[in-house]
C-alpha positions in Angstrom: 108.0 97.6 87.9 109.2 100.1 86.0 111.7 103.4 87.2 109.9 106.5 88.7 112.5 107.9 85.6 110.9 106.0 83.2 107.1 106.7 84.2 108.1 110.4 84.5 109.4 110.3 80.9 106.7 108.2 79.9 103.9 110.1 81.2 106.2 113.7 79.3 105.7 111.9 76.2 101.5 110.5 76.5 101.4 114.6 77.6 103.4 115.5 74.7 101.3 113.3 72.4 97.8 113.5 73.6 95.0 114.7 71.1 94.3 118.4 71.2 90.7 117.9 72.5 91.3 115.3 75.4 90.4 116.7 78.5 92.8 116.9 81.0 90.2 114.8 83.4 90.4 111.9 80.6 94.0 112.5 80.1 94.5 111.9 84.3 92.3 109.0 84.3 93.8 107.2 81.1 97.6 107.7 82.5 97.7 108.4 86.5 95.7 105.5 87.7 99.0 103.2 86.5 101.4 105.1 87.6 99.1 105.3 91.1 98.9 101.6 91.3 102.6 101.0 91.1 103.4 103.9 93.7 100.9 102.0 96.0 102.7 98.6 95.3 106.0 100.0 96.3 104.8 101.9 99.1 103.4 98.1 100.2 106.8 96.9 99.5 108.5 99.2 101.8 106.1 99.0 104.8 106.9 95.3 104.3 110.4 95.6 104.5 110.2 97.9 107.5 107.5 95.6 109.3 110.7 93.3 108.6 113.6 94.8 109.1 111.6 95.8 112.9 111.0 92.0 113.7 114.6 91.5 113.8 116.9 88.5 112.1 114.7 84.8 112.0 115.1 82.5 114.6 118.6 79.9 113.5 117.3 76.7 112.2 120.6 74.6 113.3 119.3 73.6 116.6 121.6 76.9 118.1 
């Protein structure tokens, strides 16, 4: 999973770079749907690690 730097400066430079008669529409759908898919995998990530963190420590294993 890559930075939300790096996409940023990725997504300046397909900008920068894209073909004078691309539509912004085509532009959006060629480049945002990535960087959409990784914003929802870390926004899974972090309900994940709250669902955790709010079940408290695992029961000990050494018979305590």
């Amino acid at each position: 999973m890559d930075s939300v730097a790096d996409i940023a400066d990725d997504l300046e430079h397909a900008w920068a770079t894209r073909p004078p008669d691309q539509s912004v529409t085509d532009w959006e759908v060629a480049h945002l749907r990535p960087v959409r898919e990784q914003v929802h995998a870390v926004e899974k990530r972090v309900f994940d690690l709250e669902r955790c963190i709010a079940s408290g420590p695992p029961p000990c294993s050494h018979g305590e």
